[in-house]
Backbone bond lengths (Angstrom), bond angles and torsions (degrees), N, CA, C in turn:
res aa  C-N    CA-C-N  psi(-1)  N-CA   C-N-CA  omega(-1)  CA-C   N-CA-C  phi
1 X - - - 1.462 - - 1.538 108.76 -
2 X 1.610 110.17 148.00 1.244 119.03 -173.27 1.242 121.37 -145.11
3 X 1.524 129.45 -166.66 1.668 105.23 157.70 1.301 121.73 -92.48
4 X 1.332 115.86 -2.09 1.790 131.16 150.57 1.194 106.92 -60.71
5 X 1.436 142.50 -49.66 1.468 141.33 -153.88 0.991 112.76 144.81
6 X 1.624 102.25 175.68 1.534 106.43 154.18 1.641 121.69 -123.11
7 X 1.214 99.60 142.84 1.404 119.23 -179.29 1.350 135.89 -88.44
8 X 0.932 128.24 130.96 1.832 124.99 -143.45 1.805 80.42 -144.56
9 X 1.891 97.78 131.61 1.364 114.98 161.88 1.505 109.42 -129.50
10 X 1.496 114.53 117.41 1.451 100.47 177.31 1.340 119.85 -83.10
11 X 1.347 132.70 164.33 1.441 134.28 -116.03 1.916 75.82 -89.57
12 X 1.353 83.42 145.14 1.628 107.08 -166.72 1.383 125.24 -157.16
13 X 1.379 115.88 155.00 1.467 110.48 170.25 1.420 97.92 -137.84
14 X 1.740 94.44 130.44 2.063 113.77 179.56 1.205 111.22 -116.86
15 X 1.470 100.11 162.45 1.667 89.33 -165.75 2.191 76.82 -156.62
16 X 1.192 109.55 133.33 1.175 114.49 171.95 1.631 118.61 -107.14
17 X 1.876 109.18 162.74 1.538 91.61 -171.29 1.683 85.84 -111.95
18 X 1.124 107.01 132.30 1.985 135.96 161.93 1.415 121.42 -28.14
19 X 0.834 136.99 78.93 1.937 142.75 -160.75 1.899 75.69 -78.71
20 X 1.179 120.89 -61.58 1.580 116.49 -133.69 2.207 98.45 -160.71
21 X 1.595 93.15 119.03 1.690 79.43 -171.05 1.893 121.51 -26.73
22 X 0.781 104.02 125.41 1.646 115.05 166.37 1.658 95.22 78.22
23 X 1.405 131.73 53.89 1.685 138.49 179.89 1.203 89.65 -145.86
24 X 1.341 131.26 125.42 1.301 140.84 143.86 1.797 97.21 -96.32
25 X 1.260 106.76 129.21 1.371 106.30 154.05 1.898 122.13 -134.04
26 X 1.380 97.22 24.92 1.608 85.95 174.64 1.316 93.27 -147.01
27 X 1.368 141.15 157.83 1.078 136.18 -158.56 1.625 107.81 -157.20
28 X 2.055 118.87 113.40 1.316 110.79 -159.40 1.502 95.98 -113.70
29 X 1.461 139.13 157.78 1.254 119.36 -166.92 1.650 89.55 -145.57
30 X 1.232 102.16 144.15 1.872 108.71 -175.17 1.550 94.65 -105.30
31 X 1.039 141.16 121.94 1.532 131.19 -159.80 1.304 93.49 -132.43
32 X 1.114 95.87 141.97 1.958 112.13 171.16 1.615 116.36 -108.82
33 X 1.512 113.91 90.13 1.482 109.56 177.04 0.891 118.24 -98.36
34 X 1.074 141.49 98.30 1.866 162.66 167.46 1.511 95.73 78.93
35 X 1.406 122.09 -100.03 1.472 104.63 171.58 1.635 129.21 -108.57
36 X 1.248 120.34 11.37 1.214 159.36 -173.63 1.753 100.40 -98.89
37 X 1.577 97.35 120.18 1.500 120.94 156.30 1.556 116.83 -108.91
38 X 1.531 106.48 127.02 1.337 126.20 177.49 1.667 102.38 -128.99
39 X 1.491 96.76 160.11 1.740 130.52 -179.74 1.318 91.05 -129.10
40 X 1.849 98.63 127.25 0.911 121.70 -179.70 1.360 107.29 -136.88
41 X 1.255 120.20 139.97 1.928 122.64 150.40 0.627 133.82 -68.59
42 X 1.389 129.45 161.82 1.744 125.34 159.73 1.806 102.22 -158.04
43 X 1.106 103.61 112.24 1.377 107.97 155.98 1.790 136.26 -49.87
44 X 0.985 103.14 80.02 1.873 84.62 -166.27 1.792 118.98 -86.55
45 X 1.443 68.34 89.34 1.642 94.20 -177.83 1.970 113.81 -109.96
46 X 1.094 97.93 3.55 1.684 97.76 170.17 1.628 115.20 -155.64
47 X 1.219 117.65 -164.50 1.352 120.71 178.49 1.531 119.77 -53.27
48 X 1.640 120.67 173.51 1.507 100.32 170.61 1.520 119.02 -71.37
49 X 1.097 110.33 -35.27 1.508 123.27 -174.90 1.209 118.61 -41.37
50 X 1.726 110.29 -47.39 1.393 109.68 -172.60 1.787 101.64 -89.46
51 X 0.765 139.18 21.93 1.712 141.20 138.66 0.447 119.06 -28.49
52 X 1.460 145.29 -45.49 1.432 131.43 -141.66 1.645 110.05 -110.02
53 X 1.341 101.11 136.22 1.698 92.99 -174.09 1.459 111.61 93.64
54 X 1.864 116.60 -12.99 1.036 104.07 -169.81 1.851 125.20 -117.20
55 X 1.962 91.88 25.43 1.327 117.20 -163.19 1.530 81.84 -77.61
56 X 1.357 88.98 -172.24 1.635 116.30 172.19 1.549 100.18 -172.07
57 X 1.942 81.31 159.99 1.867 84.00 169.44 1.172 148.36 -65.31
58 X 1.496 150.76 149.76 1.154 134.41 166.52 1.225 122.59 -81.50
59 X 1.094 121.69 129.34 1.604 121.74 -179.71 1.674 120.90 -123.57
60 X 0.858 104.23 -40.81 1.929 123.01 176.14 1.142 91.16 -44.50
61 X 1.526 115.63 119.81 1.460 137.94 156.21 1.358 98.68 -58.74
62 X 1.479 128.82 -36.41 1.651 90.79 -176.22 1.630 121.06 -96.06
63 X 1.827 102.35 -12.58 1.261 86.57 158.53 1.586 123.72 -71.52
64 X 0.973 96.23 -38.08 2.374 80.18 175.68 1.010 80.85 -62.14
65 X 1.340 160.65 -137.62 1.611 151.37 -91.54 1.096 101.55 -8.81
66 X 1.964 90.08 -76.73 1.552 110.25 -168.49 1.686 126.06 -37.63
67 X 1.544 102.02 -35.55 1.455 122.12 -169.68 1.728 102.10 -70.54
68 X 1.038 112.53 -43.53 1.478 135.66 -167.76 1.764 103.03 -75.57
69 X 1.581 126.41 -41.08 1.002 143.20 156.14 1.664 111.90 -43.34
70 X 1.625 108.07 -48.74 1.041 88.66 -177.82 1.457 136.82 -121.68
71 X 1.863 103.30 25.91 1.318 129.49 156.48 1.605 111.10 -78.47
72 X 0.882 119.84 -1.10 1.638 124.50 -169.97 1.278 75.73 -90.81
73 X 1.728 114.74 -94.75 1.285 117.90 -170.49 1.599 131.40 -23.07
74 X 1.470 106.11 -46.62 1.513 124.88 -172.79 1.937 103.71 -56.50
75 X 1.734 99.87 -40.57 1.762 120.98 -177.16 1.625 97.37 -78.12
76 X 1.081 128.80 -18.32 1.757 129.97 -156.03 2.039 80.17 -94.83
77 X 1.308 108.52 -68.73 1.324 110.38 -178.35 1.388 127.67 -45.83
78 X 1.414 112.70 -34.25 1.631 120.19 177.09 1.312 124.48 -81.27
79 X 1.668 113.60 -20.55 1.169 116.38 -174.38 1.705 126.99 -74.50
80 X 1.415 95.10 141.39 1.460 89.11 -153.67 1.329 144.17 -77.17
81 X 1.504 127.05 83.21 1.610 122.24 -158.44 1.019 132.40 -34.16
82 X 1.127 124.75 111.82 1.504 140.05 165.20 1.725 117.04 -44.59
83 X 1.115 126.72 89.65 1.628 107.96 -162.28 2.071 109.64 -68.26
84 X 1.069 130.12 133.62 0.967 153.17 -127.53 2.402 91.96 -125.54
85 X 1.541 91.94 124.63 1.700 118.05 -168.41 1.635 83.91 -66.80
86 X 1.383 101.46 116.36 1.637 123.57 148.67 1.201 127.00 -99.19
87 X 1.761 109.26 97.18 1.042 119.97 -154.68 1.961 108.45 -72.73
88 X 1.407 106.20 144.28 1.906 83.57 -156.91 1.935 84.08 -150.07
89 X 1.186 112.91 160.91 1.428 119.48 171.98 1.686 119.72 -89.83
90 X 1.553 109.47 86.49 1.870 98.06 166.87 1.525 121.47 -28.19
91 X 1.281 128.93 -42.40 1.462 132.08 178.98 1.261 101.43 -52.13
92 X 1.471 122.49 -53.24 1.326 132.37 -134.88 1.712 85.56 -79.55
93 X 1.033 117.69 -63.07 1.644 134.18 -171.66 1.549 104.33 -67.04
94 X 1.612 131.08 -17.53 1.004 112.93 150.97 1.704 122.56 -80.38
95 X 1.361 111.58 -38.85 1.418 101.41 173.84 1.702 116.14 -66.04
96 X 0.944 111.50 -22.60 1.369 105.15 177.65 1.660 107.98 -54.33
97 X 1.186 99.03 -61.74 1.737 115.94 -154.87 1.652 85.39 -63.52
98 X 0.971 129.94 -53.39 2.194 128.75 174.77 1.116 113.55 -44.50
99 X 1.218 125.65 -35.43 1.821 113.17 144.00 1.111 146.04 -83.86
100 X 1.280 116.53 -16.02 1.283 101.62 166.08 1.667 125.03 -96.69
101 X 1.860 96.43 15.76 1.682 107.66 163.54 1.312 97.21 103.97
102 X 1.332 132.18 41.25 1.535 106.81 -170.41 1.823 87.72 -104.82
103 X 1.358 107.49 138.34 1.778 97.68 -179.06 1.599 104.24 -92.48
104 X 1.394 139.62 -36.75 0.950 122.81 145.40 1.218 163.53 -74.91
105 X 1.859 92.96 57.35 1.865 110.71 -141.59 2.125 82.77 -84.53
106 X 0.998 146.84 -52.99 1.130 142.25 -161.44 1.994 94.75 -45.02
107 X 1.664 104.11 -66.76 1.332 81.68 -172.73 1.433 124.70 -72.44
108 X 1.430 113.58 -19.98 1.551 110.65 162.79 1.184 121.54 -44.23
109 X 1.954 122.57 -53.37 1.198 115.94 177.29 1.741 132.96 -37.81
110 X 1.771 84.86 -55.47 1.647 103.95 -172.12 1.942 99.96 -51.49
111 X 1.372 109.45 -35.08 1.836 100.07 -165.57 1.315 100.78 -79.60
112 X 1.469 126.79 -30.26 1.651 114.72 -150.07 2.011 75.57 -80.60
113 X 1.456 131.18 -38.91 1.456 130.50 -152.92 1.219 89.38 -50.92
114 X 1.686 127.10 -69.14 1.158 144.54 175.06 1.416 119.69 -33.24
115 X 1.067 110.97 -32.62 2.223 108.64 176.59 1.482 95.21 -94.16
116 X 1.125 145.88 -17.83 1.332 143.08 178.52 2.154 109.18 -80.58
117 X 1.628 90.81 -38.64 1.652 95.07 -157.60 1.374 90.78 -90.04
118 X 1.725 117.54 -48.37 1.482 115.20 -154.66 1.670 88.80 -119.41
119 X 0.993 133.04 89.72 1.710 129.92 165.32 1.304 130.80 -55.93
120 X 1.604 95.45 -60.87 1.360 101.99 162.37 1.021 145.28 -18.96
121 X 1.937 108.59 -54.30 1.532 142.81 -149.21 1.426 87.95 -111.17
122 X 1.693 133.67 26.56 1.230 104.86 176.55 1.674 119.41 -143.72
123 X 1.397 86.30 33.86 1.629 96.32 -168.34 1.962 99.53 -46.02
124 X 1.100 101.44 -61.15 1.714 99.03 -174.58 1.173 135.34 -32.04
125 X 1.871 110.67 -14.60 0.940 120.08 -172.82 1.646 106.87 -103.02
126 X 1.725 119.62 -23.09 1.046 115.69 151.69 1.508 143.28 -45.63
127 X 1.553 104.29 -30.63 1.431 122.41 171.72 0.954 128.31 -104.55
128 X 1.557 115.02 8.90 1.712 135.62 157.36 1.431 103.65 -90.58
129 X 1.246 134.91 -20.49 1.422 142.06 160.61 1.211 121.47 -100.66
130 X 1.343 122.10 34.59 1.732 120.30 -173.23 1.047 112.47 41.46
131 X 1.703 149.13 4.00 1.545 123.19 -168.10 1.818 101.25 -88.90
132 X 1.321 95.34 132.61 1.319 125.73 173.28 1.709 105.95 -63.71
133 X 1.073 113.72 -77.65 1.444 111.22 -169.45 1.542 101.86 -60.90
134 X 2.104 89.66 160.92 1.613 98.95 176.63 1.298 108.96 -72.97
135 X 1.614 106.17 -179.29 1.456 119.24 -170.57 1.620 99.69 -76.21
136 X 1.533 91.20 148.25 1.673 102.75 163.42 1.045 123.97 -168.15
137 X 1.268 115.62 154.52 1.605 112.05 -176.12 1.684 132.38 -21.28
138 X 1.045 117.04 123.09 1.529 112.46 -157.24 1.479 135.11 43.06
139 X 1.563 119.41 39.48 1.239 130.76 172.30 1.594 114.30 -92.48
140 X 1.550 115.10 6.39 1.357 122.17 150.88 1.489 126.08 -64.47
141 X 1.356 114.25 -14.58 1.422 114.05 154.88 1.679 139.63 -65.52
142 X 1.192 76.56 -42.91 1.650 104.18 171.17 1.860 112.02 -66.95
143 X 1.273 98.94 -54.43 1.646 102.37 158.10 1.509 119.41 -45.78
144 X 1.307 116.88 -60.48 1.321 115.03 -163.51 1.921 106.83 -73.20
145 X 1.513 103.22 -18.87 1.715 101.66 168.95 1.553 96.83 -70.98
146 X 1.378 141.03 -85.80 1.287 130.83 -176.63 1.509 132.62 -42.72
147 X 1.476 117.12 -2.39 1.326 118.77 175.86 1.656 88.62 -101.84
148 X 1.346 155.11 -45.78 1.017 152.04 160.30 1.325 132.87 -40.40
149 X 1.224 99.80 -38.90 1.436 103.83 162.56 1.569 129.74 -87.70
150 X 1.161 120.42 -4.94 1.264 142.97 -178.48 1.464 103.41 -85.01
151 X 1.392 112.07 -43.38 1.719 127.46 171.88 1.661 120.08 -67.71
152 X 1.486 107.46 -26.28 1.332 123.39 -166.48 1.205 111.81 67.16
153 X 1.523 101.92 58.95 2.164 98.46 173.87 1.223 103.76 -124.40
154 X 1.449 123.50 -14.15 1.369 129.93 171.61 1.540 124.46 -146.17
155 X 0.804 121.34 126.05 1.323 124.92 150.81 1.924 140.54 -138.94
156 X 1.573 108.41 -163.26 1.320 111.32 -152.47 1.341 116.68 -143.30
157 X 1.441 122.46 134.48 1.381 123.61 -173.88 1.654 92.25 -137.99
158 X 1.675 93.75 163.35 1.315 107.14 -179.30 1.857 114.41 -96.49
159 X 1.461 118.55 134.18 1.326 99.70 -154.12 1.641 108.94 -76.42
160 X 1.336 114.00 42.96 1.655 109.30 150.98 1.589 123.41 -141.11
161 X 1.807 84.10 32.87 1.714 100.52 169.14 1.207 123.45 -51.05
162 X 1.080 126.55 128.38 1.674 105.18 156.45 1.411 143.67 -34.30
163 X 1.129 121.02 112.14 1.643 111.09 172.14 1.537 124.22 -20.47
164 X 1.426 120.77 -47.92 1.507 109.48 173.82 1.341 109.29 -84.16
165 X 0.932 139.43 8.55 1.774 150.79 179.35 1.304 105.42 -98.22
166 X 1.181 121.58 -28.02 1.670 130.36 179.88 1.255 98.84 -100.84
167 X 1.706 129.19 -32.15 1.766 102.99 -178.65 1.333 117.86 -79.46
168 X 1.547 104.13 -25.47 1.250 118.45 -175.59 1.819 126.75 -69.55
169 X 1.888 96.85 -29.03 1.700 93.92 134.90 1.169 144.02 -45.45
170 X 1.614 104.53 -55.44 1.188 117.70 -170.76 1.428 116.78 -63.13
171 X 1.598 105.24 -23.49 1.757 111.52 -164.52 1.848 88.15 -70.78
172 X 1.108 120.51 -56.57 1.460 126.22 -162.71 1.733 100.39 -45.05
173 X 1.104 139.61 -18.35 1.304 132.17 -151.91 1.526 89.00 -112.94
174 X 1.167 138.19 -27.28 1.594 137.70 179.14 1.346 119.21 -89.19
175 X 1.291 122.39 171.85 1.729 135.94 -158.74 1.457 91.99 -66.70
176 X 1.075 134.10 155.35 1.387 136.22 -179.50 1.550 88.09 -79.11
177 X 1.662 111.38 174.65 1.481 112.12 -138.54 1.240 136.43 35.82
178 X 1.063 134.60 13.71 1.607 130.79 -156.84 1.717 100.16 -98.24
179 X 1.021 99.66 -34.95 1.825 99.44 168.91 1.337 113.25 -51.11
180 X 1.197 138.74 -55.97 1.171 142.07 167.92 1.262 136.46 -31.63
181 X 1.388 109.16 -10.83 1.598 129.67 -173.08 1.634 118.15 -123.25
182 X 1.830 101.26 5.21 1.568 99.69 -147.71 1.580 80.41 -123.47
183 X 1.544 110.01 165.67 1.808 112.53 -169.53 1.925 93.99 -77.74
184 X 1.627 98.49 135.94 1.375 113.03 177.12 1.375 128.93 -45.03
185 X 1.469 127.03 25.03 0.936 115.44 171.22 1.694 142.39 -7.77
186 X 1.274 109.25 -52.99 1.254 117.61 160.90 1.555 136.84 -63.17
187 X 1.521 108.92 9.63 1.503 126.37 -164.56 1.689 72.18 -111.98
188 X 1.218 128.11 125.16 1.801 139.31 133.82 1.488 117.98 -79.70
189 X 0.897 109.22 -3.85 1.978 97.44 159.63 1.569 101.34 -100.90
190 X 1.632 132.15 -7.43 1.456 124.31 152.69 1.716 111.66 -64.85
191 X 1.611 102.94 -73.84 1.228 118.50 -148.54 1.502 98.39 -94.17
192 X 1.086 108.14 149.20 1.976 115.45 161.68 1.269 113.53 -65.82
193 X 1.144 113.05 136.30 1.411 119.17 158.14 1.535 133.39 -42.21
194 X 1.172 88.10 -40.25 1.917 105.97 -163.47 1.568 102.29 -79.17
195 X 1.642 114.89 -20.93 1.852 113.14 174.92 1.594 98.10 -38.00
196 X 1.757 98.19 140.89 1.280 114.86 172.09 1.666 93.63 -94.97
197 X 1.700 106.81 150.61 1.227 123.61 172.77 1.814 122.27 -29.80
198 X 1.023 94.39 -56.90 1.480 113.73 -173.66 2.112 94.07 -70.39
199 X 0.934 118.37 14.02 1.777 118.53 165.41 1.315 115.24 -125.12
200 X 1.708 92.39 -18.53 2.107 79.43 154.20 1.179 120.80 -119.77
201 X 1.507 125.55 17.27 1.568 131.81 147.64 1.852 104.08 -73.60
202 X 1.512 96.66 -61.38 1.703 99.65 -174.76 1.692 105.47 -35.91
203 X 1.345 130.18 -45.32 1.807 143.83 -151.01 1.323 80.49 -75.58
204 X 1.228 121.04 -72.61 1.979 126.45 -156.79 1.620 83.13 -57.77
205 X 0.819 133.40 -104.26 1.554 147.15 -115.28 1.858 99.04 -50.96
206 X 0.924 108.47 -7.58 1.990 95.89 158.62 1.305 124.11 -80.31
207 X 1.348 130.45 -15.23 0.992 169.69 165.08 1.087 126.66 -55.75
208 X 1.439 102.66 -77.72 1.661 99.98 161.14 1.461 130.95 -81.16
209 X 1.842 104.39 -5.65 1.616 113.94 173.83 2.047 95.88 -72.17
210 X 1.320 114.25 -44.67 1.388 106.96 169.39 1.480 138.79 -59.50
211 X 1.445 86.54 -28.70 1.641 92.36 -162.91 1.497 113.14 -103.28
212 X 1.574 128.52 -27.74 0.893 154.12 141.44 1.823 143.99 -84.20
213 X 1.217 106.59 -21.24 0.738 115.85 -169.09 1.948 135.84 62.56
214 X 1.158 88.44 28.63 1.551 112.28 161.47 1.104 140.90 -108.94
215 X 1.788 132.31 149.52 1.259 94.44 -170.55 1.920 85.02 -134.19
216 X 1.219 119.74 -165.77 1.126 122.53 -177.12 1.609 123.96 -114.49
217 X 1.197 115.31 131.28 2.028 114.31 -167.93 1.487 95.03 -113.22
218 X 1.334 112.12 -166.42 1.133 115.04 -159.59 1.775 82.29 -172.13
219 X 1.663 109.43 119.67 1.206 107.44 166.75 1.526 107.21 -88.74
220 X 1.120 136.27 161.91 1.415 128.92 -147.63 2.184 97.87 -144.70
221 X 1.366 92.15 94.18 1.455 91.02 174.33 1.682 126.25 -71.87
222 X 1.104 103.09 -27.33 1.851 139.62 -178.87 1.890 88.37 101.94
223 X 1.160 138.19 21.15 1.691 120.51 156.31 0.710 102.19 -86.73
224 X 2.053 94.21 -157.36 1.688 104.16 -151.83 1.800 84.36 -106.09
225 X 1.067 134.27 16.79 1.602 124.73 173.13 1.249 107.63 -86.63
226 X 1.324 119.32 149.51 1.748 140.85 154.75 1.267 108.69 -81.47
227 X 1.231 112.07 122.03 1.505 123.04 -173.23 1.259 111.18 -134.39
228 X 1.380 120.81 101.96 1.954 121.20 -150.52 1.635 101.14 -132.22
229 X 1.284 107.12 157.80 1.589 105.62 153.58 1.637 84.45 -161.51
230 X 1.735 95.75 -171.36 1.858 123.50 179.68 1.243 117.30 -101.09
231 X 1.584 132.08 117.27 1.102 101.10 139.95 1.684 114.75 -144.24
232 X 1.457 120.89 -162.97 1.693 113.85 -163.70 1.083 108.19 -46.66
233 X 1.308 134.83 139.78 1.616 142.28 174.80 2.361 83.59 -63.78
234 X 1.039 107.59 -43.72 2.028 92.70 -178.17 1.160 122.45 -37.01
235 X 2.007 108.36 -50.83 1.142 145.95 -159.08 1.870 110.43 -84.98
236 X 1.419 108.72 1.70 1.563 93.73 171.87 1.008 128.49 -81.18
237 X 1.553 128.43 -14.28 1.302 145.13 172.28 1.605 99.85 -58.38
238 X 1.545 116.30 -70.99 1.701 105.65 172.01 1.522 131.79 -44.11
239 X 1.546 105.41 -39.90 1.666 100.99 -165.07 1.505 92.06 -75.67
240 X 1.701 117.28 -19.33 1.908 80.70 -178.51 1.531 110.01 -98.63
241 X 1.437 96.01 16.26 2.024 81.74 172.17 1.643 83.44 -110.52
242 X 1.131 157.40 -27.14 1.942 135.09 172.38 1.664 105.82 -67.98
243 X 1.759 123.98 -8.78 1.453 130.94 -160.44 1.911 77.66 -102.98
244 X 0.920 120.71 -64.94 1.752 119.11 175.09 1.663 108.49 -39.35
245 X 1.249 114.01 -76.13 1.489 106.97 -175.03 1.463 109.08 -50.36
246 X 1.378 138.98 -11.95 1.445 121.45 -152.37 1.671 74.68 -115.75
247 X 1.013 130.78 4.69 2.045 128.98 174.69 1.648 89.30 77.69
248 X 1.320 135.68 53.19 1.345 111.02 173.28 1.413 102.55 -139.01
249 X 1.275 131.08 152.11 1.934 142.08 -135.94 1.666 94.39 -119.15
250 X 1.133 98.93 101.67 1.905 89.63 -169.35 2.296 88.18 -102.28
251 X 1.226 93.52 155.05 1.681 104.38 166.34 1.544 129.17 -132.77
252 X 1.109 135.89 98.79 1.810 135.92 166.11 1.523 72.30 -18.12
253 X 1.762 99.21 147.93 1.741 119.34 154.67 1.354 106.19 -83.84
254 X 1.514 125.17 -14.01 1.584 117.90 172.46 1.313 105.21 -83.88
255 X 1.386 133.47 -10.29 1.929 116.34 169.29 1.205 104.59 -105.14
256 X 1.385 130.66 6.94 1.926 117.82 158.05 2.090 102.19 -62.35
257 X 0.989 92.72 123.78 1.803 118.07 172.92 1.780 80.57 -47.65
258 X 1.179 120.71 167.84 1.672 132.73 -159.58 1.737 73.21 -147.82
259 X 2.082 76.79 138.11 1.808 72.06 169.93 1.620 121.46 -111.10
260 X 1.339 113.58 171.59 1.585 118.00 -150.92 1.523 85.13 -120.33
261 X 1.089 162.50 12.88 1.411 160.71 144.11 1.820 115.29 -106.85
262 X 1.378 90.02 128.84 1.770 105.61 178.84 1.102 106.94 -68.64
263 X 1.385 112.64 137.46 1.776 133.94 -175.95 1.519 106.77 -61.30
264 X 1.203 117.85 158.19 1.696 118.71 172.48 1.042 114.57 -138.88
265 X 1.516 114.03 143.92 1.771 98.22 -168.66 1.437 88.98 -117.32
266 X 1.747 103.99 152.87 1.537 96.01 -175.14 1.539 84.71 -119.53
């Protein structure tokens, strides 16, 4: 309602034809009047107000085609996915999670098996992990990043974090005190700003291969995020054959390529 009027559309689906990217200028409407479906036009050549009264019928066989073409599609797009059993190894997802320290890796295993095998059946476990969206095919990944990070065994920065934004991940994933021993990243009258992530994982990780005996991986989505955790410098040989069976791309932070151009912040 306005000081023109008010405007009433009965329940409908429109679909306009494209003069010019982002121009609709013709406008076809599939309208549902009580039990009766009609195609209608509309020229949109003036305000909304003056609309009304100023449809007409559709008749052109090839516009319904077209219309019909693209209620299929419009029904193809809405329909509702069934999320689909990712068949995955409990062993594999328990040994994984036992190295990289998770203490409740047995019951972790059994839930992430369950959002991978049974999706459907696992909304509860979505809202024991904050994830908002419904289940779907391979959204057990996404689980097992927020159940990991919730634990402090992994986490993730974007690769034009700040240097103290990236150590200060990294500190959360190590023995308490362990910051204390590692180059100050978080001091900016030490370090540059512009270091890419992967130069203040690369700096620590001699460090903690000495001092601890850990070193640092990098699960590898192919984006632009750093996605890291710890575990035994003994134990890297296992996590990348349980990181293989579970389909997931693990990397040493010493074979990421180092980059040769300074970061820019926009």
């Amino acid at each position: 309602m306005s000081d023109k009027g008010t405007f009433y559309i009965p329940k409908s689906i429109y679909m306009g034809e494209v003069a010019a990217s982002g121009w609709a200028f013709d406008y076809y409407f599939v309208v549902l009047c009580g039990d009766e479906v009609e195609l209608r036009y509309v020229r949109w050549d003036g305000p909304w107000y003056e609309t009304v009264g100023r449809d007409t019928e559709v008749t052109d066989p090839a516009v319904i085609a077209k219309m019909e073409r693209t209620l299929v599609m419009f029904k193809d797009a809405n329909r509702p996915v069934i999320p689909k059993s990712v068949p995955i190894s409990r062993q594999a997802l328990l040994t994984f999670f036992t190295l990289i320290g998770v203490t409740d890796a047995e019951e972790l295993a059994d839930k992430i098996h369950d959002a991978a095998t049974k999706p459907t059946e696992c909304a509860a476990i979505a809202e024991e992990f904050d994830y908002d969206d419904e289940p779907r095919t391979g959204w057990h990944f996404t689980l097992m990043h927020l159940a990991l990070r919730d634990r402090h065994r992994l986490d993730w920065v974007d690769w034009k974090e700040a240097p103290a934004e990236v150590f200060a991940s990294l500190c959360t994933l190590l023995p308490p005190g362990a910051k204390e021993h590692l180059p100050p990243w978080d001091d900016e009258e030490i370090y540059s700003e512009y270091a890419y992530p992967d130069d203040v994982l690369r700096d620590c990780n001699p460090i903690l291969q000495e001092r601890y005996g850990l070193t640092i991986l990098l699960w590898d989505e192919g984006g632009d995020e750093y996605m890291f955790f710890v575990v035994p410098i003994d134990k890297v040989k296992e996590a990348f054959a349980a990181a293989s069976e579970l389909d997931i791309t693990l990397q040493r932070i010493e074979d990421v390529p180092q980059e040769t151009t300074i970061k820019m912040e926009f």
